[in-house]
Structures are given as C-alpha cells and as structure tokens.
TIRO-2110 file (N, C-alpha, C; in Angstrom, 1 decimal):
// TIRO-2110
110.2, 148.2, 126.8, N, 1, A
109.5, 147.2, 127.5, CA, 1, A
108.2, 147.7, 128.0, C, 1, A
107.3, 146.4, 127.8, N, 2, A
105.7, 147.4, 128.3, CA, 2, A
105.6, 147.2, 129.6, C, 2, A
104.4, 147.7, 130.0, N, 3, A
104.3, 147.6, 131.4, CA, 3, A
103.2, 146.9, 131.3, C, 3, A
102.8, 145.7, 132.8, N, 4, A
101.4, 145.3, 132.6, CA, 4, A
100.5, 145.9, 133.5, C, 4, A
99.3, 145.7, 133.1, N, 5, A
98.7, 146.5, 134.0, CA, 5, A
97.2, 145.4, 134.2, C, 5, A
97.2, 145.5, 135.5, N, 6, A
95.9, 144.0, 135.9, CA, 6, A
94.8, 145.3, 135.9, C, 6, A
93.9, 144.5, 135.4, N, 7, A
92.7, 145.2, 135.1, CA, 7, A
91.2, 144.2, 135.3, C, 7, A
90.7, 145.1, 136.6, N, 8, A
90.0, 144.2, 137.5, CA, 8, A
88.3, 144.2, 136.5, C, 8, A
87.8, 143.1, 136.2, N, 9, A
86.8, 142.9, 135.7, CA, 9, A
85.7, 143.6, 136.7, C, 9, A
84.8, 145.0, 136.5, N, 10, A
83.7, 144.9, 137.4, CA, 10, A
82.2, 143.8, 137.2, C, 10, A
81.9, 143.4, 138.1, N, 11, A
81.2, 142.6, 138.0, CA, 11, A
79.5, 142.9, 138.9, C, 11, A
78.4, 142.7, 138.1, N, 12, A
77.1, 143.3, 138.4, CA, 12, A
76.7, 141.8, 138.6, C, 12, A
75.6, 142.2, 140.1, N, 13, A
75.2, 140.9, 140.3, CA, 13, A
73.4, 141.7, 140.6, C, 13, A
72.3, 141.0, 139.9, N, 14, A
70.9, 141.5, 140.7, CA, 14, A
71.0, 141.2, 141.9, C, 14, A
70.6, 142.0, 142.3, N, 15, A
69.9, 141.5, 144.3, CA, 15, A
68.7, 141.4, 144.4, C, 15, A
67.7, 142.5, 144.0, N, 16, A
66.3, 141.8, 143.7, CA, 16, A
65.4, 142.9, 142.2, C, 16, A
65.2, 142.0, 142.0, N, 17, A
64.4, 142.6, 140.4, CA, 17, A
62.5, 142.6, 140.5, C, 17, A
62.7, 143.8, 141.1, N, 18, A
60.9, 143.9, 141.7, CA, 18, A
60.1, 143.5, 140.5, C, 18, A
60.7, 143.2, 139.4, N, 19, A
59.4, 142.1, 138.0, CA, 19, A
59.5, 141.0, 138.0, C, 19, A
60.1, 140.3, 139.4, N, 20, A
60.9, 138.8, 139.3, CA, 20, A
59.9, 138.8, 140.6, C, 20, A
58.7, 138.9, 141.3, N, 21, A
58.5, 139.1, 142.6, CA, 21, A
58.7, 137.5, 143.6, C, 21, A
58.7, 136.0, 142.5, N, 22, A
59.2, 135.2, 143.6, CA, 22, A
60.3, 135.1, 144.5, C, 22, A
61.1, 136.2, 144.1, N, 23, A
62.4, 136.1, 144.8, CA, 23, A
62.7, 137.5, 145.9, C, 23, A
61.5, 138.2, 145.5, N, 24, A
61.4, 139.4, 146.7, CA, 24, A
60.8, 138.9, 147.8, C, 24, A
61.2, 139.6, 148.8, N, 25, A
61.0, 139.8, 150.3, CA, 25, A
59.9, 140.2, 150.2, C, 25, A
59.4, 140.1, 151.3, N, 26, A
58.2, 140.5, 152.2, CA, 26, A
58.4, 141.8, 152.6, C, 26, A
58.0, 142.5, 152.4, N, 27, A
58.5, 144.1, 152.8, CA, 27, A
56.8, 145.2, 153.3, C, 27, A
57.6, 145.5, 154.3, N, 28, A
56.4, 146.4, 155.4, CA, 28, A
56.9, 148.1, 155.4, C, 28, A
55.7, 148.7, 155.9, N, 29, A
56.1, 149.9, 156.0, CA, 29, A
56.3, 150.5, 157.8, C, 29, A
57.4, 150.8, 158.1, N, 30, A
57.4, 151.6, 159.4, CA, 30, A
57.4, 153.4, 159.5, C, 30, A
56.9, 153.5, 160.0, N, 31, A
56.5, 155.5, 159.7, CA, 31, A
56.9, 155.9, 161.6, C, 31, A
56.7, 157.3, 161.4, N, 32, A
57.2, 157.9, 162.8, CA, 32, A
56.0, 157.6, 163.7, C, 32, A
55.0, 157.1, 163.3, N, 33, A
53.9, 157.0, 164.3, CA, 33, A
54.5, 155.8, 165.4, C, 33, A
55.5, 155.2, 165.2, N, 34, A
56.1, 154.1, 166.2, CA, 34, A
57.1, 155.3, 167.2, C, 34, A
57.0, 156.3, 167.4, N, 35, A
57.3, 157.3, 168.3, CA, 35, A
55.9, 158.6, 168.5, C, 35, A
54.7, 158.4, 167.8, N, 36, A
53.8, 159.4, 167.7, CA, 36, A
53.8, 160.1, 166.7, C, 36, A
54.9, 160.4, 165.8, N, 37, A
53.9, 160.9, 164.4, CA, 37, A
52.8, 160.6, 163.9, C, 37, A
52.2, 161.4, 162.9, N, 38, A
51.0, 160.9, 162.1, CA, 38, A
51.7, 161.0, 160.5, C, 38, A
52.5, 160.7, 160.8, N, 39, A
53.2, 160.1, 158.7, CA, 39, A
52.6, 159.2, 158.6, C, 39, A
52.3, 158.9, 157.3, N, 40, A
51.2, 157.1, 156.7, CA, 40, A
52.1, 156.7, 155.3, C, 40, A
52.9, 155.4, 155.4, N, 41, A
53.1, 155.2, 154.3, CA, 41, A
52.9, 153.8, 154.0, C, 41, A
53.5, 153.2, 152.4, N, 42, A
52.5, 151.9, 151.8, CA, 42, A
53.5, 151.6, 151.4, C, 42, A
53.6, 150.3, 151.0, N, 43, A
54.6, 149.4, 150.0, CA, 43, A
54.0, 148.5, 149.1, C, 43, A
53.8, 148.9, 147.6, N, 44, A
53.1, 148.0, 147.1, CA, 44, A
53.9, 147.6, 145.3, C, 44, A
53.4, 146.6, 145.1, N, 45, A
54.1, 145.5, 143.7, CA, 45, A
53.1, 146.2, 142.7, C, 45, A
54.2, 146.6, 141.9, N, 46, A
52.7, 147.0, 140.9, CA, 46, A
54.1, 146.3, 139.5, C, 46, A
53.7, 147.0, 138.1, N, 47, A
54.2, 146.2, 136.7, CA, 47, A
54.9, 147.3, 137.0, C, 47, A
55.4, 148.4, 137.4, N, 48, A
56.6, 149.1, 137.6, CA, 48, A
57.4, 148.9, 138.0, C, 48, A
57.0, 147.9, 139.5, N, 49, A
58.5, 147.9, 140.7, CA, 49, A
57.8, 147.9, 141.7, C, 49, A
58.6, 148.3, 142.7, N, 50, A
58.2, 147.9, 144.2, CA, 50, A
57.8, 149.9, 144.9, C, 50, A
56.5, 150.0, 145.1, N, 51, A
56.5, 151.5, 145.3, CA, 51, A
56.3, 151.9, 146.7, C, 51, A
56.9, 152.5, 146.8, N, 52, A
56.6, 153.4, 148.2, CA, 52, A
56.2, 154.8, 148.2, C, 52, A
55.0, 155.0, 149.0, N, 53, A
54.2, 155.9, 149.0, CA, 53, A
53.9, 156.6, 150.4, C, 53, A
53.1, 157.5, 149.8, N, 54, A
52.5, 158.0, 151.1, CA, 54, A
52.5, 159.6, 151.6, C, 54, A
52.7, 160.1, 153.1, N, 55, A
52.7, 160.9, 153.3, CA, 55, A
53.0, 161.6, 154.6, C, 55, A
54.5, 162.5, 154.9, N, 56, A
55.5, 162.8, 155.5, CA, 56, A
54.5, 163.7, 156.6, C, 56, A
54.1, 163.8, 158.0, N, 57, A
53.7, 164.8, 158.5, CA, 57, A
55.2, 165.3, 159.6, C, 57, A
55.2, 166.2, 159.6, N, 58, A
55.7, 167.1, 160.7, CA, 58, A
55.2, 167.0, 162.4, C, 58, A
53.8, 166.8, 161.8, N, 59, A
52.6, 166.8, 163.6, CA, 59, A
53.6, 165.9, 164.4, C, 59, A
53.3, 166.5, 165.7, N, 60, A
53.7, 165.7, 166.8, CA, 60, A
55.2, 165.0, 167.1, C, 60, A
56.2, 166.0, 166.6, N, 61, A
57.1, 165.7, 166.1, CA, 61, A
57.6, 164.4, 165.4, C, 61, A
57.2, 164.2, 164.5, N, 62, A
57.4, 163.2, 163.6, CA, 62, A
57.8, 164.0, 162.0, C, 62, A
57.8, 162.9, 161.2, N, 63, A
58.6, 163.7, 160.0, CA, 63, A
59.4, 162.4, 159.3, C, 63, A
58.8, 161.0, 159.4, N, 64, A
60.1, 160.2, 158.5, CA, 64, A
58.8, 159.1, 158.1, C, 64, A
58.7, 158.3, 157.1, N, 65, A
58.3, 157.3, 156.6, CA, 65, A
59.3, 156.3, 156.2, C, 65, A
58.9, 155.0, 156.6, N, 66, A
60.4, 154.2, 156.0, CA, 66, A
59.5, 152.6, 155.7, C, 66, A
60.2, 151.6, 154.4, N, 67, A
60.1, 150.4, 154.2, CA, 67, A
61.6, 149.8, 154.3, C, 67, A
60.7, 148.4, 154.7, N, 68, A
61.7, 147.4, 154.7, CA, 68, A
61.6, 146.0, 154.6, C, 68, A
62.8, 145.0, 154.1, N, 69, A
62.3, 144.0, 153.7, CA, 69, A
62.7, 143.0, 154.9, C, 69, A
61.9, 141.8, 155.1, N, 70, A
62.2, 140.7, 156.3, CA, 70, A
63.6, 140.2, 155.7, C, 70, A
64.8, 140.4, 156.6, N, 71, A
66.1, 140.2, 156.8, CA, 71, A
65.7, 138.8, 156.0, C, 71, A
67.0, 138.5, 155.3, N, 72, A
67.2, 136.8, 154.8, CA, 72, A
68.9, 136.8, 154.3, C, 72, A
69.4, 135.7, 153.7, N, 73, A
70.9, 136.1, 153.5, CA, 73, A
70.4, 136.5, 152.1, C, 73, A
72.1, 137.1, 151.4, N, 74, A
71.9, 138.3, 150.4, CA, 74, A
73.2, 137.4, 149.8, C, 74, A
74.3, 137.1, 150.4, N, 75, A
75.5, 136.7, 150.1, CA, 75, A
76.4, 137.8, 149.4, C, 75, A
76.7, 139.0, 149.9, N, 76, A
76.9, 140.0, 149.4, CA, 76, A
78.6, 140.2, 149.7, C, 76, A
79.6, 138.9, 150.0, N, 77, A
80.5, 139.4, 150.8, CA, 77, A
81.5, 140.4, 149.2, C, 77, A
82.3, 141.2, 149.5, N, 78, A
82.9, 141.4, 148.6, CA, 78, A
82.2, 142.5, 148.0, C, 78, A
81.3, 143.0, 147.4, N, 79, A
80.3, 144.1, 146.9, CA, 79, A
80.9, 145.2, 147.6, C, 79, A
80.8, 146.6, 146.4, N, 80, A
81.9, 147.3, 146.3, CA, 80, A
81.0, 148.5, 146.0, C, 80, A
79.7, 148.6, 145.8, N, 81, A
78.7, 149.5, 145.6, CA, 81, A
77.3, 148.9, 145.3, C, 81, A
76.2, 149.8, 145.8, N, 82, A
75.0, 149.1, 144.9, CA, 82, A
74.4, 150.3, 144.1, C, 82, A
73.4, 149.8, 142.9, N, 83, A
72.8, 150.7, 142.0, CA, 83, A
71.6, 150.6, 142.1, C, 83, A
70.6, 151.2, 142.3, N, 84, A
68.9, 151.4, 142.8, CA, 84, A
69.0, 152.1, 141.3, C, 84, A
67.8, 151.1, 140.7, N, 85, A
67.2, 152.0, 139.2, CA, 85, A
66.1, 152.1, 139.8, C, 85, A
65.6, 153.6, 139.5, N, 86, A
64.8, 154.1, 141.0, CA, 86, A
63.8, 155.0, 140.1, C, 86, A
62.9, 155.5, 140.1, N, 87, A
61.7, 156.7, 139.7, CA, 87, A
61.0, 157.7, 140.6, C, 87, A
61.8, 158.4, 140.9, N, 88, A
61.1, 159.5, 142.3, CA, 88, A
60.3, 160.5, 141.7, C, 88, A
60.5, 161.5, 142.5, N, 89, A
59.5, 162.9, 142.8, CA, 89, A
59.9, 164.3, 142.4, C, 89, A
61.4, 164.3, 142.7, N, 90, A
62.3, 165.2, 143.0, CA, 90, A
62.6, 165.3, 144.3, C, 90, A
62.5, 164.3, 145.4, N, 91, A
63.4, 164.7, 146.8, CA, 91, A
63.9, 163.5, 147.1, C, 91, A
64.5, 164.1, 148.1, N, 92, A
65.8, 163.1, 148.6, CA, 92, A
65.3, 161.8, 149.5, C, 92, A
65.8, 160.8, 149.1, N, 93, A
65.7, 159.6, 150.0, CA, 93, A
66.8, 158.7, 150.7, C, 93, A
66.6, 157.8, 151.3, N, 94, A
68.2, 157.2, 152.0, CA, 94, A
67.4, 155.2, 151.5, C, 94, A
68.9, 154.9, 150.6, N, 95, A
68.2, 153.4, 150.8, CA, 95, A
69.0, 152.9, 152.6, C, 95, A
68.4, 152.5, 153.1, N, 96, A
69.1, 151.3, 154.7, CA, 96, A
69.2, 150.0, 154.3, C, 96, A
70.6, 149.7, 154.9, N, 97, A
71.1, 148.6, 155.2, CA, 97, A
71.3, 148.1, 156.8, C, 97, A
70.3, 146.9, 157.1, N, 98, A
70.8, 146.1, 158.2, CA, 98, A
71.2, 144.7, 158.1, C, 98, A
72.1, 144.8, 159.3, N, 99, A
73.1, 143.8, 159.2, CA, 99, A
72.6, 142.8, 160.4, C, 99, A
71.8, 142.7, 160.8, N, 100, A
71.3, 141.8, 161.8, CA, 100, A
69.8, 141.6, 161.8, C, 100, A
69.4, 140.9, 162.6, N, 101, A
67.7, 140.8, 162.5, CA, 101, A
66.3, 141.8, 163.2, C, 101, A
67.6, 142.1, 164.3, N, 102, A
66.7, 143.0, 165.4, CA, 102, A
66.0, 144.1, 164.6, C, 102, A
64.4, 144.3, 164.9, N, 103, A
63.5, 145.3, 164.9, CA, 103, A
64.1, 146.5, 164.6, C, 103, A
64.9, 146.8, 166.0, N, 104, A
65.3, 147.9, 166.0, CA, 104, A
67.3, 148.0, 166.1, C, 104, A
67.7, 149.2, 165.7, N, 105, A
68.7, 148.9, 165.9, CA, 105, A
70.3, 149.7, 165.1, C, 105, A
70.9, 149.4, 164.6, N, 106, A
72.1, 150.1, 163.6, CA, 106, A
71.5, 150.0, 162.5, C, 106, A
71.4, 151.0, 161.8, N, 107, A
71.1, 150.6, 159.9, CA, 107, A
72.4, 151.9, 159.5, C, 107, A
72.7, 150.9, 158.7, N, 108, A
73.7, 152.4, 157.6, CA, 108, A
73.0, 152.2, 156.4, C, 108, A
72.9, 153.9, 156.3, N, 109, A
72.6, 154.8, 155.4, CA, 109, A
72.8, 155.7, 154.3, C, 109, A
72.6, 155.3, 153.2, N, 110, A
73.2, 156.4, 152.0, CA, 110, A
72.0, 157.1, 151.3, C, 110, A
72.3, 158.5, 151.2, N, 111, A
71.1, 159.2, 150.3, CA, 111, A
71.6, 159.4, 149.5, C, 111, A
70.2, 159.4, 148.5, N, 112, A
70.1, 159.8, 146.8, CA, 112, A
69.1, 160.6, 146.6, C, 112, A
69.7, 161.3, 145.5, N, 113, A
68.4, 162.7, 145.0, CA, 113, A
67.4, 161.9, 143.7, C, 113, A
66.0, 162.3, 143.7, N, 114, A
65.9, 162.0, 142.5, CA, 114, A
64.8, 162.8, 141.4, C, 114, A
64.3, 162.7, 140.2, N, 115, A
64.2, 163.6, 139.7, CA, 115, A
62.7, 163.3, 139.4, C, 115, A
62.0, 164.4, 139.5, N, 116, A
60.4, 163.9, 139.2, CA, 116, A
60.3, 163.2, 137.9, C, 116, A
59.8, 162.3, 138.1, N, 117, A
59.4, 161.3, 136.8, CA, 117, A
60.5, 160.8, 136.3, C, 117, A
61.3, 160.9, 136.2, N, 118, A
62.9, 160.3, 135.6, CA, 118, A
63.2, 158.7, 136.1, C, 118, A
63.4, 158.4, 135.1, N, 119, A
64.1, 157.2, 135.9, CA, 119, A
65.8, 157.2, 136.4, C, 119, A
66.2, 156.8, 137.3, N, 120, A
67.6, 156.9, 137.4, CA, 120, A
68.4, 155.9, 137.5, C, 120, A
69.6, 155.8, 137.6, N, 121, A
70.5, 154.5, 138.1, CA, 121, A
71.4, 155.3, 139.3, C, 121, A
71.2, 155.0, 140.2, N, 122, A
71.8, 155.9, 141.5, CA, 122, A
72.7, 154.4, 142.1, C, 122, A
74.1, 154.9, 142.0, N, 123, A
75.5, 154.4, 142.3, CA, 123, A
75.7, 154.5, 143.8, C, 123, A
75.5, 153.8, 144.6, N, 124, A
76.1, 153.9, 146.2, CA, 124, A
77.1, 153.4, 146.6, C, 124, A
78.5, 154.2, 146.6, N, 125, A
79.6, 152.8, 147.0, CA, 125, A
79.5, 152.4, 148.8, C, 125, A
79.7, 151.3, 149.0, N, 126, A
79.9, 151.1, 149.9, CA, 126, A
80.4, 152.2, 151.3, C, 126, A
81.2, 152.7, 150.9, N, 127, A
81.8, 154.0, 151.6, CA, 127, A
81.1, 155.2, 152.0, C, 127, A
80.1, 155.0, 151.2, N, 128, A
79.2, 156.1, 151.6, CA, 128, A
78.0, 156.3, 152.7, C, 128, A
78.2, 154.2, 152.9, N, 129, A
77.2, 154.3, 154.1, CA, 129, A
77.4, 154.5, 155.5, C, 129, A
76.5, 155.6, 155.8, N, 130, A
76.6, 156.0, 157.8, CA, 130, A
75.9, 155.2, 158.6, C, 130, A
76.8, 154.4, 159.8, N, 131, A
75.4, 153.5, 160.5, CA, 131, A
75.1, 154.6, 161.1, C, 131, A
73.8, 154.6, 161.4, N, 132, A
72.8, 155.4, 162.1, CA, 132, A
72.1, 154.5, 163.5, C, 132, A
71.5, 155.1, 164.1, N, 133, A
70.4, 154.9, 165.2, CA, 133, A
69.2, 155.8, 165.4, C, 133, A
68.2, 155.5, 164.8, N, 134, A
67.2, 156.4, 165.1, CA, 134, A
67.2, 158.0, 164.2, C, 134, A
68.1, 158.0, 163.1, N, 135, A
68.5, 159.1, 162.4, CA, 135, A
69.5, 159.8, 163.0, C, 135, A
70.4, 159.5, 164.1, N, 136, A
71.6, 159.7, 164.5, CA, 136, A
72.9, 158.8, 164.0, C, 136, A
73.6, 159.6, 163.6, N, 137, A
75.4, 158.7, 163.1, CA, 137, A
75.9, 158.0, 164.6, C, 137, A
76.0, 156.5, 164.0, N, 138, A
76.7, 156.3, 165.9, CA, 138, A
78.4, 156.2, 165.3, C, 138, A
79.3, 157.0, 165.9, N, 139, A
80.5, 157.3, 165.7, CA, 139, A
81.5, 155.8, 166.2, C, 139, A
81.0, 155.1, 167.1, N, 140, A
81.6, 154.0, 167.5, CA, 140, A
81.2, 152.6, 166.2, C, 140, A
80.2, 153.0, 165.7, N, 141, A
79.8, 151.3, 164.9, CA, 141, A
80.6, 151.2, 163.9, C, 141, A
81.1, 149.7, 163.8, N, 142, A
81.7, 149.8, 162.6, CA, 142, A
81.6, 149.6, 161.0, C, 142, A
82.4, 150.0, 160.0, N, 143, A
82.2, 150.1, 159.0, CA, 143, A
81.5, 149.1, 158.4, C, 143, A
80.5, 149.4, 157.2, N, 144, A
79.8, 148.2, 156.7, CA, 144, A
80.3, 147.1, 156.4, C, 144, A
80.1, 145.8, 156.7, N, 145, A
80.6, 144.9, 155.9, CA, 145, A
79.4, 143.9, 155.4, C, 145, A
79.4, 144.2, 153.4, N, 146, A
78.8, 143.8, 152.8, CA, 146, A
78.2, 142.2, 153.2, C, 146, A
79.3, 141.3, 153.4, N, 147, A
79.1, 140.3, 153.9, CA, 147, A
78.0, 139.6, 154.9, C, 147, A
77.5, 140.9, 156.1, N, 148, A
76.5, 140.6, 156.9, CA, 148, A
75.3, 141.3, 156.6, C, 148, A
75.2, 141.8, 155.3, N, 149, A
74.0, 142.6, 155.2, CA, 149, A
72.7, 141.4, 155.0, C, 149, A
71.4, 141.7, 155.9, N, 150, A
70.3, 141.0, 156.0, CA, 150, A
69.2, 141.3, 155.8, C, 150, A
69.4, 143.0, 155.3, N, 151, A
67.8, 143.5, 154.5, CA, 151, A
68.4, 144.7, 154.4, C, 151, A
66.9, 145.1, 153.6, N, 152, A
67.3, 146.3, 152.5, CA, 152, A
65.8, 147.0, 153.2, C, 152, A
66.1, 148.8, 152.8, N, 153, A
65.0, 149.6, 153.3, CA, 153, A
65.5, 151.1, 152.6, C, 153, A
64.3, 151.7, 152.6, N, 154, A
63.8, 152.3, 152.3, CA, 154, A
63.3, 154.0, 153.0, C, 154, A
63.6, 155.0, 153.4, N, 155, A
63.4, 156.1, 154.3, CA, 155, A
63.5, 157.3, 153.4, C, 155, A
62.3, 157.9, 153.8, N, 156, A
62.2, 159.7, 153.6, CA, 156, A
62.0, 160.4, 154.6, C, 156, A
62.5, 161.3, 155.0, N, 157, A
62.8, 162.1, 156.3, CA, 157, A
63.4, 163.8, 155.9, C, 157, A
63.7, 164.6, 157.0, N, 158, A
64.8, 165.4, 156.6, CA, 158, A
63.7, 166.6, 156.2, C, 158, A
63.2, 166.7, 157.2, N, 159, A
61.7, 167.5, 156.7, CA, 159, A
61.2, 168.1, 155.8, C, 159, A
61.4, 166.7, 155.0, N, 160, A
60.5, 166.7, 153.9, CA, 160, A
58.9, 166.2, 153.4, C, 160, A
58.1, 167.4, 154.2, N, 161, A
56.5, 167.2, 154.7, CA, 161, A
56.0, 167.1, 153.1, C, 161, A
54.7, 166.2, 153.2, N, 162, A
53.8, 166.3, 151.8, CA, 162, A
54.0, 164.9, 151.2, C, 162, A
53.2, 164.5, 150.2, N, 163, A
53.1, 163.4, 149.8, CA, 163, A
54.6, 163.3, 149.2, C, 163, A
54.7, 161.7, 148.8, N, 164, A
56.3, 161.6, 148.5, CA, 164, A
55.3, 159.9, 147.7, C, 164, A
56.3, 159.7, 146.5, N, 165, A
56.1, 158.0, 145.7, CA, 165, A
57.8, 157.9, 144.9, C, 165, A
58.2, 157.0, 145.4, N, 166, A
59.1, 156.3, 144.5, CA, 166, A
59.2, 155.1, 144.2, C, 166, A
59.6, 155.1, 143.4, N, 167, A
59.4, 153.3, 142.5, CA, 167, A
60.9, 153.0, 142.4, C, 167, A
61.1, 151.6, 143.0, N, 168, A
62.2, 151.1, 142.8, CA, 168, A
61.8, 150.0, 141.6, C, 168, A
62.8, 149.6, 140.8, N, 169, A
62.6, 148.5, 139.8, CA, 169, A
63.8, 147.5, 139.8, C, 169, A
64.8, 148.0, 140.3, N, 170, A
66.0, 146.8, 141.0, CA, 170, A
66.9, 147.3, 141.6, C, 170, A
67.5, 146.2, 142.9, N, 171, A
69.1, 146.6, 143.3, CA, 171, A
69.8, 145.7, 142.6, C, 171, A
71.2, 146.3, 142.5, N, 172, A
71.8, 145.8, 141.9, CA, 172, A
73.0, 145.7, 142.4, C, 172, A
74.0, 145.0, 142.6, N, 173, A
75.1, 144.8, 143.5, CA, 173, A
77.0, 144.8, 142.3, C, 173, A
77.7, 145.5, 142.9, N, 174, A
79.1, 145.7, 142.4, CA, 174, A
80.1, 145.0, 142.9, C, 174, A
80.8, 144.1, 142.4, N, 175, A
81.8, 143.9, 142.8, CA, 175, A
83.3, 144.0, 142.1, C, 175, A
END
C-alpha cells in the first residue's frame, strides 16, 4: 500500500521589479548624519535596478548608510522568505523590514554577503529576521509577521568604512 505524501506547491510572487518603476516606491536615503556622522549615501533608478551608493565614514562616531522606501501595503500575509537579485561589492549588507509607518522605530533585519560584480539571488527566510532599534536586537518585539510589513530598506554598517554600490533588480516574495 503507498503512502501519500501532500506536496506543498512553492509559490513566487514579485514585490517590486526595479525595471517596472511605475509600481516602485519612492525611496530616500537616511545615513548616520541624523545622529552626526558624515556617511553620504544616494538612491538612484538607472536600466540596472534601483542603486544604492555612496560612502560609509567612521568620523564622529558614525558608520551606517541606509535606504528606504515610503511604507504602502505589500499584501504579504503568508510569505515564507524573500529573494533580493542583488549586484554588490563584496560586503555585507542587511535588507529592513518595517511594519508600521513611524520614521523611526522597530525594523527587522537580515544580512546578506555579496560578491564584487556578481549578480546573486540571496534567499531570506522569514526566520532569519532580527527586529532591531537603532542597530540594537530588541529581545521583547515580536516575531515578524509578513502580513504587516509596510516597506522595504536597505543598510550598510558594521564598520564597513569606504565607498560601498549595490544594485538591487527585484524582491521577490515566497510562499
């Protein structure tokens, strides 16, 4: 007698396809200078993708560059991982997720490595995101739920001084 075995369909949904730009956000750049650093970074649409650029200082204790896009719904309830087809430098970055509208506030966070010039497909499951505050883990917040997420972002930090460019070209959502 066989056995059956349910076999769950994965299913890919786009979330935004930076060559599709009517359906992208509005996206800004926040750097440590909103505490006193002198980091400077940019967000710009070019025929590659959506790029983020710029440059990491250490001065004044500072040390992080970050984009982000104006919160809107995503409809993401259910989503099980996302996949960033991404073009870096060779260092490490964190995509953020917030779940509300406030400026400032909780984001969770997952980092990816990536490879000078390479293009990648970098896999984030859900599980892997830490809410943070200010680059601190808050041990009380609770776990992500895909459902409330209201924008997407972008950070390099982790003192990693010197010019930094990554090209995103899409997220992509798992369920």
């Amino acid at each position: 007698m066989g056995v059956a075995i349910a076999m769950s369909a994965t299913v890919m949904r786009t979330v935004l396809d930076f060559h599709d730009l009517a359906h992208a956000p509005a996206w800004s750049a926040v750097d440590d200078r909103v505490m006193g650093g002198v980091s400077a970074s940019q967000v710009e649409t070019t025929p590659e993708g959506l790029v983020f650029s710029g440059v990491v200082s250490l001065e004044q204790n500072g040390g992080f560059a970050s984009i982000r896009a104006q919160p809107r719904e995503y409809d993401l309830a259910g989503a099980t991982a996302f996949i960033l087809r991404v073009q870096g430098d060779g260092q490490a970055y964190k995509f953020g997720l917030r779940t509300d509208d406030a400026f400032d506030g909780v984001q969770y966070q997952a980092r990816f490595s990536t490879q000078a010039g390479e293009w990648l497909e970098v896999m984030l499951p859900i599980t892997d995101f830490q809410p943070t505050f200010r680059g601190r883990v808050v041990t009380e917040a609770p776990a992500l739920d895909p459902a409330r997420i209201r924008s997407f972002g972008f950070l390099i930090a982790d003192r990693q001084a010197g010019p930094f460019r990554l090209v995103i070209e899409s997220i992509q959502a798992r369920f």
